[in-house]
C-alpha positions as CSV (number, residue, x, y, z in Angstrom):
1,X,-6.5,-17.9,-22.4
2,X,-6.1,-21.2,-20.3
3,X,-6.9,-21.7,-16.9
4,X,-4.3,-23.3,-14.4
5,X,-5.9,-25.9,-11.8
6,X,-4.0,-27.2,-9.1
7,X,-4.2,-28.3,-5.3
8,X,-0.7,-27.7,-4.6
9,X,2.7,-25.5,-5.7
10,X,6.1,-26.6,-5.2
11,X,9.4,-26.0,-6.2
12,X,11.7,-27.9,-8.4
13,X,13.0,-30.0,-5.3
14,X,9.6,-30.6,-4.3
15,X,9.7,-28.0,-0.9
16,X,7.9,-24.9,-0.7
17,X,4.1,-26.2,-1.0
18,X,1.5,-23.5,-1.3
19,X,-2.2,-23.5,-1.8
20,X,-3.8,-21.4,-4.7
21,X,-5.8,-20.2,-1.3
22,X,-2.2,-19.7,0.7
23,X,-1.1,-17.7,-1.8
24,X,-4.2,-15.5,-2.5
25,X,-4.4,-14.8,1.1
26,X,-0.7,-14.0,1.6
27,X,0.1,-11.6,-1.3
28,X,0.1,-7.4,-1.3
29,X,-3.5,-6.8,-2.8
30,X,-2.2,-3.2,-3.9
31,X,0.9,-1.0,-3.5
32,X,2.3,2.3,-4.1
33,X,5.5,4.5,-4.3
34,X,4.9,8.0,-4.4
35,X,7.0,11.7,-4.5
36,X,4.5,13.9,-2.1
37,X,6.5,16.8,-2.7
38,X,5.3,19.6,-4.6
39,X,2.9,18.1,-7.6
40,X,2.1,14.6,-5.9
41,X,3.5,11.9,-8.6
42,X,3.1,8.1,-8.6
43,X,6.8,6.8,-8.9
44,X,5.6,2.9,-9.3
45,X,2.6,1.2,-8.4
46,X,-0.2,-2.1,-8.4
47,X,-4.0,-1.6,-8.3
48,X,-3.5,2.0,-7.1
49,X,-5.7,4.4,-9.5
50,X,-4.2,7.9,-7.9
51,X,-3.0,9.8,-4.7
52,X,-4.5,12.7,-4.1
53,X,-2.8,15.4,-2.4
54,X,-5.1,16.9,0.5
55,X,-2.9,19.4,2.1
56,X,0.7,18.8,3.8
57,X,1.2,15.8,4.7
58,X,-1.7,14.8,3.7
59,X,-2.7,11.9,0.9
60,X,-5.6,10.0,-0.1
61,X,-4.7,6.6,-2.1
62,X,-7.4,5.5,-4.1
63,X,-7.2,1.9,-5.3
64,X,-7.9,0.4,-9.1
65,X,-9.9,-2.5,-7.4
66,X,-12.3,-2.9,-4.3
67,X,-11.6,-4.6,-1.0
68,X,-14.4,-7.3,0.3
69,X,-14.0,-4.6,4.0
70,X,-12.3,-2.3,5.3
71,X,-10.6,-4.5,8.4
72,X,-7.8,-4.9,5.9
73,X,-4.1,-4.3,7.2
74,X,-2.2,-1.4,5.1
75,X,1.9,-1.0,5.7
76,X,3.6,2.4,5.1
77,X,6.7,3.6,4.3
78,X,8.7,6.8,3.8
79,X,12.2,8.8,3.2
80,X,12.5,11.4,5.9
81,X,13.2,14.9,3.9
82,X,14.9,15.8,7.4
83,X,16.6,14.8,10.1
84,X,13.7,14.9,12.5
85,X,12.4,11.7,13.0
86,X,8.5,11.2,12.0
87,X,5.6,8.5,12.2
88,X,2.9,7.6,9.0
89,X,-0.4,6.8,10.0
90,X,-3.6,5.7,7.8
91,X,-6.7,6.3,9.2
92,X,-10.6,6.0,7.4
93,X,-9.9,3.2,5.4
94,X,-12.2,2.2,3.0
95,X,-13.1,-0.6,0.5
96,X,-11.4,2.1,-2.4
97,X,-9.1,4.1,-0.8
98,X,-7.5,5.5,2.6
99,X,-5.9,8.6,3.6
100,X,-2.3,8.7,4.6
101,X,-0.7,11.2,7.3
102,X,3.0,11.7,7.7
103,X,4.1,13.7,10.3
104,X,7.2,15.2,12.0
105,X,9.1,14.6,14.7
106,X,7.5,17.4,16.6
107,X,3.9,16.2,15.5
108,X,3.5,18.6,12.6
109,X,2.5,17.2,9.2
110,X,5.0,17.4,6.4
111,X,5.2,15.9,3.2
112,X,7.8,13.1,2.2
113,X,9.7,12.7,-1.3
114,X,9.2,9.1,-1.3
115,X,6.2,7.4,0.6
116,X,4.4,4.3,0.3
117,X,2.3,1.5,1.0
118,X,1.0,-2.2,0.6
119,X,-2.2,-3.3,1.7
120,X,-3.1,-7.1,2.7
121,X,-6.7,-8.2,3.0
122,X,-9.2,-10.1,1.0
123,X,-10.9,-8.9,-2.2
């Protein structure tokens, strides 16, 4: 295999300019789509190992490679399996995993048929 060495990217037109470092720092380190109803089920995923179903509402995603910390920024998303409205949380984060919450509208937690995340940090 060859190795690529360059200062700079660019586009065809010669706009866009990146640095190997811009774009190291810039991209999703790890992602995940997941059903979290009934058996829990990856749908699609990148450096995500599993998702373990704790109880409802409840998930811990465990990641294929290891963050350099924890003080790394993780964005959720979810399909409502209702019409109350609800808010996702992560909290303990770790270098190989973090737990996800999804609750309801009236603060209970509840499990979603399509959730997900991205997490941004350095490796």
């Amino acid at each position: 295999m060859s190795t690529l060495k360059v200062n700079t990217i660019q586009d065809t037109s010669g706009g866009s300019s990146s640095t190997p470092a811009q774009i190291e720092q810039g991209r999703a380190k790890l992602w995940c789509r997941w059903d979290g109803t009934g058996t829990v089920a990856i749908i699609d995923s990148y450096n995500v190992s599993s998702v373990t179903d704790n109880a409802t509402g409840n998930y811990t995603v465990n990641y294929a490679i290891t963050m350099a910390n924890a003080t790394y920024i993780m964005l959720s998303m979810n399909r409502m399996n209702s019409r109350t409205q609800g808010v996702d949380q992560s909290d303990k984060l770790t270098t190989t995993s973090c737990n996800w919450l999804s609750y309801s509208g009236s603060g209970s937690l509840t499990d979603r048929p399509i959730a997900g995340l991205m997490v941004f940090g350095d490796v």
